[in-house]
Steps between C-alpha positions, in 0.01 A plus 500: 500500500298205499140582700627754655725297729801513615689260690645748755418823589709822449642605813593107589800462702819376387286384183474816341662842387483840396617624206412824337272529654333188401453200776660217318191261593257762319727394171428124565854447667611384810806463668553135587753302746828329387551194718214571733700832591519873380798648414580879694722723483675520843754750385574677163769377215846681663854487420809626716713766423875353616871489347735318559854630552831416499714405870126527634367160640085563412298705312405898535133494500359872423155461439221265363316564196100428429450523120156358561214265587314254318196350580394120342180320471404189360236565398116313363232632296183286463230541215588801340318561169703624195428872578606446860840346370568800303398746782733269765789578158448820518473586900881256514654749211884542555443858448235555759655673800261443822468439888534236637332417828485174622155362716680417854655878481265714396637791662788567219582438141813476266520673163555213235531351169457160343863359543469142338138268464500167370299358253126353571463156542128454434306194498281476151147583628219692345157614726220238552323433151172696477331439137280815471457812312618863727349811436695593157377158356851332546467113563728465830691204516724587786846708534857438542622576863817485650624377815825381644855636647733751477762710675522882534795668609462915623788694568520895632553774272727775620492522884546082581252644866158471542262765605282543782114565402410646873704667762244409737281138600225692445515567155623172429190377579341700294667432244534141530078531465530723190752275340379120615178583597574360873663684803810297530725733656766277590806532714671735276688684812301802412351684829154597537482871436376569880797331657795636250756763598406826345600634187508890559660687760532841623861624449631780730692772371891451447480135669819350619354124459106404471400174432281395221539156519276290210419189499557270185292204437713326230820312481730740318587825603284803344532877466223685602352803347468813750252771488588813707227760490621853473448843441674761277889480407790303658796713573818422321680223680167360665597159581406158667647178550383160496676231748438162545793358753303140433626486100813699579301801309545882450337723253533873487225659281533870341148698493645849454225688288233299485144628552219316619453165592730239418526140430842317529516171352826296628529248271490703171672785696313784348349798709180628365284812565152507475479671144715168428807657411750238578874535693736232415849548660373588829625205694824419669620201694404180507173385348217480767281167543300317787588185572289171410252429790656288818256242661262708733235408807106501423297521850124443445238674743379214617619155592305178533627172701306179502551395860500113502322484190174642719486838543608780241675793722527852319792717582493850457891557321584858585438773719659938472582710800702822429659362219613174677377188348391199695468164350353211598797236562215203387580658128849651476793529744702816450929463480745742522574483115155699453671872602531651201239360296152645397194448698172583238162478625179693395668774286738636714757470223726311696700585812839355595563251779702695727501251800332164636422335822538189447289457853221678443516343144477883344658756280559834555423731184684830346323766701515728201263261311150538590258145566215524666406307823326125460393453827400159672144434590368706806337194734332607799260261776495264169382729282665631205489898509693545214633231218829452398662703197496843313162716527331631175197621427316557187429865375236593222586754244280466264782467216700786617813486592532667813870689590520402884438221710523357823760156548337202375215658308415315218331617156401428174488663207453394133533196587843525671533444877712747717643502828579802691871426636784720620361781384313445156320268329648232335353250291463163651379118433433430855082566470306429208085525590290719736343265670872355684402834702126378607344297832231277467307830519679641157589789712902592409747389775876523558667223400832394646763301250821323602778525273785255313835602471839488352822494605764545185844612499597764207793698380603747701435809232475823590545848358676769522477855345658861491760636724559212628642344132839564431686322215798520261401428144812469239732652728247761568364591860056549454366653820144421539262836518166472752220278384183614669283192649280306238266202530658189269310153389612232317419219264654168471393219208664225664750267267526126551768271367 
């Protein structure tokens, strides 16, 4: 590296890449245009399944096939000293298997190899001439270094997806800082944790269809992993089932005689306890995925609209009453095609659309899903009695976690802030200092926040489990035996074509 500089910093967009774990401009190399334009990859390499038959005019198509992605750069490295050639050599080896992630999407990677790289073609040039003696008494004439072009091509081993590095926004942008040393977060479609449909619910006993619906953030379908927390022994015959009506899905799943917890992982299809004794043959069906994410609706809390290019007019974007939303037509006009959808605002996991008044530009909630009132501002003789939003207030406890709360009391404690909210304390990214709680006076206040939103439609999974399950299995009738209530999660690493 000549002085210590580089041409581009790591972290560059479009101009640079990741490879294991090394940024590609780090290694003296950058990714460079080809005609004033980069090449993308809009869709994967694919080929159809079809056959052609006799007395039949066309083709039968039955299926398309995805053996796998590549990924090209043309690519220039500039000064690199003899020992830097060797170490560029050795990071490009066609036996070094590595991620891939690629500066403008830094929210997923692909698992790849060195399919094909051209030679160098280098321009003779050696460092500036410097007659003088170093350290070890070596007369230093200059050095060879080598710059020019070449082409590397990546493609994906095994599975031709990538893979999501955050469910959520927020630890993309976390991320993002750890790996660029910026917080790009991008529009990657993730949600912010705050405003993203739950991932745990409380499963009644023997249910005849609860929904669990998950959202994913990529664009191929994925197979979650479930946790179901539970005590002592499943009775012989203990089952549930898995539907998703949205992918034409079913999925019964045997837990008879399994003790403790238990983790059920859909895509390998193996059940496993929480010794980690593993089930395989447990599943019957069809195999159970989520659908790729479908476009969804992003309301900010606030609104601003330059009126005649003079004055800047906020607009408050949302307000809560007994679960029916109102929404400020200046920002978003609700249609018909919302019923059914999933309305997610400050953790309350996200409730379905059930109706909409298209007059009073609102949408009426599932009353079984708690959200907490955000009222309007309370105005009176021109003054403002109370401000617009959610109430919290900030509660000291001297690093102790403290096992009740009151709604909208706010903590912190090693560092982590928590927000007491339907019932316990969850943790949350919504404060982050002490002082957003103090007046001019440094006395602590309540504070009042207004909320984003989003609207997303998802698959319409549920569950069911028990009595309720009744099957025939190779010509054999299985009766399902009572499954006591249990509280479930899940995890989803989202996969991107």
């Amino acid at each position: 590296m000549m002085n210590g500089i580089r041409m581009v910093k790591a972290g560059e967009l479009f101009a640079t890449f990741i490879f294991d774990g090394r940024d590609c401009a780090d290694m003296g190399v950058y990714n460079v245009t080809s005609g004033a334009v980069y090449t993308m990859n809009i869709e994967p390499t694919f080929s159809d399944n079809k056959l052609e038959v006799p007395a039949y005019d066309g083709r039968y198509y039955f299926g398309t096939q995805i053996p796998g992605q590549q990924f090209q750069f043309n690519c220039f490295c500039h000064d690199l000293l003899t020992t830097e050639y060797d170490n560029l050599r050795a990071w490009l080896s066609p036996r070094r298997i590595g991620r891939l992630i690629l500066s403008d999407q830094p929210y997923k990677y692909y698992l790849v190899k060195v399919a094909s790289i051209s030679n160098l073609s280098a321009y003779p040039l050696t460092t500036v001439q410097t007659p003088r003696y170093s350290v070890l008494g070596d007369h230093l004439q200059g050095d060879v270094v080598y710059t020019g072009n070449f082409t590397v091509t990546f493609e994906t081993v095994g599975s031709a997806y990538g893979y999501g590095l955050a469910y959520y926004r927020d630890d993309l942008i976390y991320d993002a800082k750890h790996i660029y040393g910026n917080d790009f977060y991008y529009n990657s479609g993730l949600l912010y944790r705050d405003m993203s449909p739950k991932l745990e619910w409380d499963v009644p006993a023997n249910t005849e269809g609860y929904d669990i619906p998950i959202y994913n953030p990529g664009s191929a379908p994925a197979q979650p992993v479930y946790q179901i927390e539970h005590t002592g022994t499943m009775a012989s015959h203990s089952f549930i089932q898995l539907n998703n009506p949205t992918q034409g899905t079913s999925t019964v799943i045997d837990l008879s005689d399994i003790s403790g917890n238990i983790t059920i992982d859909t895509q390998s299809q193996v059940v496993t306890d929480e010794e980690g004794t593993e089930y395989y043959g447990r599943f019957s069906g069809t195999k159970f995925e989520v659908g790729p994410k479908q476009p969804g609706i992003e309301i900010p809390e606030t609104f601003v609209e330059n009126i005649e290019d003079t004055n800047l007019l906020e607009y408050d974007s949302i307000y809560i009453q007994d679960n029916v939303v109102y929404i400020n037509p200046s920002i978003f006009t609700v249609t018909e095609d919302l019923v059914g959808q999933y309305f997610c605002i400050c953790l309350n996991g996200g409730s379905k659309i059930m109706s909409v008044n298209t007059e009073e530009n609102s949408l009426t909630l599932d009353p079984d899903v708690e959200t907490y009132d955000i009222p309007p501002a309370q105005v009176e003789d021109g003054q403002v009695i109370r401000k617009a939003g959610m109430a919290f207030n900030y509660v000291e406890v001297n690093n102790v976690m403290p096992t009740e709360g009151n709604v909208g009391d706010v903590c912190v404690v090693d560092d982590v802030w928590y927000v007491y909210l339907y019932d316990e304390w969850k943790v949350t990214n919504m404060f982050g200092s002490k002082n957003n709680f103090k007046n001019g006076y440094g006395d602590y206040v309540t504070i009042y926040k207004l909320f984003g939103a989003t609207i997303v439609p998802l698959d319409q999974v549920s569950i069911v489990t028990g009595t309720n399950i009744n099957y025939r299995e190779n010509g054999q009738v299985k009766q399902g035996a009572s499954v006591d209530a249990f509280k479930l999660t899940a995890g989803l690493q989202p996969r991107y074509l």
